[in-house]
N, C-alpha and C positions, 0 to 999 in steps of 0.2 A: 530394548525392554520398555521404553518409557514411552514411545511413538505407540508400543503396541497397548500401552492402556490409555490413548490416546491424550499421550503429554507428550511435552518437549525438555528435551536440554536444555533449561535457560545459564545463563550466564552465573547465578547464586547457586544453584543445583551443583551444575558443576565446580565451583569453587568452595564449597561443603565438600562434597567427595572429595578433593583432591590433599583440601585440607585434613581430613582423615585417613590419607595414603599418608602424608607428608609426618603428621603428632603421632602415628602409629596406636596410640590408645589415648582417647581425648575426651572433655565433659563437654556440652556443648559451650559452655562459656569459656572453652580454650578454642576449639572449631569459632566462635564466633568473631574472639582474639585475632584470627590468623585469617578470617575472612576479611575482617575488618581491614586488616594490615593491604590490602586488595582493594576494597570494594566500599568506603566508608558508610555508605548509605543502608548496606545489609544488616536487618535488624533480628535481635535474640528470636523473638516469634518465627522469623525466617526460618531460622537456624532447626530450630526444635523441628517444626512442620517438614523440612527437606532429610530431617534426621530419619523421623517417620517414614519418610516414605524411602528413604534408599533401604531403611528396612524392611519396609513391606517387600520390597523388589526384587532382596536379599544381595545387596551390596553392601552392606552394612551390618554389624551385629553389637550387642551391646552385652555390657558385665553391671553389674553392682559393684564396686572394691571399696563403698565407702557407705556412710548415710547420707550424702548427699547425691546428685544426680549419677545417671547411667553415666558410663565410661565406653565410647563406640571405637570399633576397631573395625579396618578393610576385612569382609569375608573371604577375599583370598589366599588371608594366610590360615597356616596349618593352625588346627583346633590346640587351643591348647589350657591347662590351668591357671591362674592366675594366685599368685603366691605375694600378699600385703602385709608388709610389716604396721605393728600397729603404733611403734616407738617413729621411726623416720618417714613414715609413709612411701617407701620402695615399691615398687611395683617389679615381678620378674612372674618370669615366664618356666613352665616346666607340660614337660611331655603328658597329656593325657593318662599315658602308660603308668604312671604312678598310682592311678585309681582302679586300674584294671581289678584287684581284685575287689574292691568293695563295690563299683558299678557291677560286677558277674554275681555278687552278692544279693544284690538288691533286685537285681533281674531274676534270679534264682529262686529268693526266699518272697518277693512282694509282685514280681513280675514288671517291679518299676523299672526303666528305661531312662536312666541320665543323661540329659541334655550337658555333655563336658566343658560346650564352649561358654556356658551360663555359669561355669565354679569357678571361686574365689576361696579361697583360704588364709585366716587373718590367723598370724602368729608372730615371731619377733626373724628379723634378718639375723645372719650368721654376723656379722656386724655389730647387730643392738646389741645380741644379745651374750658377746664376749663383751661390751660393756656395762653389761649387768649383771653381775657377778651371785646377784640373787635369784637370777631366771631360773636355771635350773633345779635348787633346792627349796623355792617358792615352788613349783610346781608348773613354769610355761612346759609346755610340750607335750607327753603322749604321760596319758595316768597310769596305776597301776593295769588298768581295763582297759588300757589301749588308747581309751575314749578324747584323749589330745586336749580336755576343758580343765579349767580352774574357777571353778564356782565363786569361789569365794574373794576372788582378787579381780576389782575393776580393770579391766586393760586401760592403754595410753590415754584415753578418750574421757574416762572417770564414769565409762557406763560398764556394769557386769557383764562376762559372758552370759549368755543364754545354755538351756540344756543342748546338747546338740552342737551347741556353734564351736566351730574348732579355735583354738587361738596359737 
């Protein structure tokens, strides 16, 4: 792939990708961490520019799961949700399939087309939130409309949900 846009394999290139097989879902200041641990000389600007391009290449894909930077994960694995608590910051994984009906929704009613491997969904772990014993009669999770928001209650972060945004 990379001979044919006439580039090379270098030695940083490949020790980015590998370290993104290796963290399975990484920001690049962890990719940099684990390049580092290798290569002491490989700098953050590196990292970011070779992140770029394994994405252009599509070896590489990225998530948001936070406000801070993308989160890059190998394109070889299966597409899948990404499910963030907002209390322990967990990160887990769930079957695309759980959206099927709201992406056939969206296709249906707006003709929009959901990119899966780009959703994140910020709510509390099964975990947090048996230790919060107010979660559920505070209102985390699915409202009377379905609609999964609590307007009114900052999540862990002490910023409000937004309309829209799930928690």
């Amino acid at each position: 792939m990379l001979r044919a846009r006439g580039l090379r394999l270098t030695a940083q290139r490949q020790l980015v990708l590998e370290a993104v097989y290796q963290l399975g879902h990484a920001t690049p200041d962890q990719v940099h961490a684990a390049v580092a641990r290798t290569a002491a000389g490989v700098n953050i600007t590196t990292v970011y520019r070779t992140l770029e391009l394994l994405e252009e290449l599509g070896l590489v894909t990225h998530a948001h799961l936070s406000h801070g930077a993308p989160t890059y994960h190998a394109v070889g694995e299966d597409q899948h949700v990404h499910l963030v608590c907002r209390a322990c910051g967990g990160v887990t994984e769930v079957s695309p399939a759980v959206l099927d009906g709201l992406v056939g929704s969206l296709e249906r009613s707006r003709g929009f087309l959901v990119d899966v491997g780009h959703v994140a969904l910020f709510g509390l772990c099964a975990g947090c939130a048996a230790t919060e014993p107010e979660a559920e009669a505070s209102g985390w999770g699915a409202g009377p409309g379905g609609e999964g928001i609590k307007p009114d209650r900052p999540d862990r972060t002490g910023r409000p949900p937004t309309r829209g945004e799930s928690t």
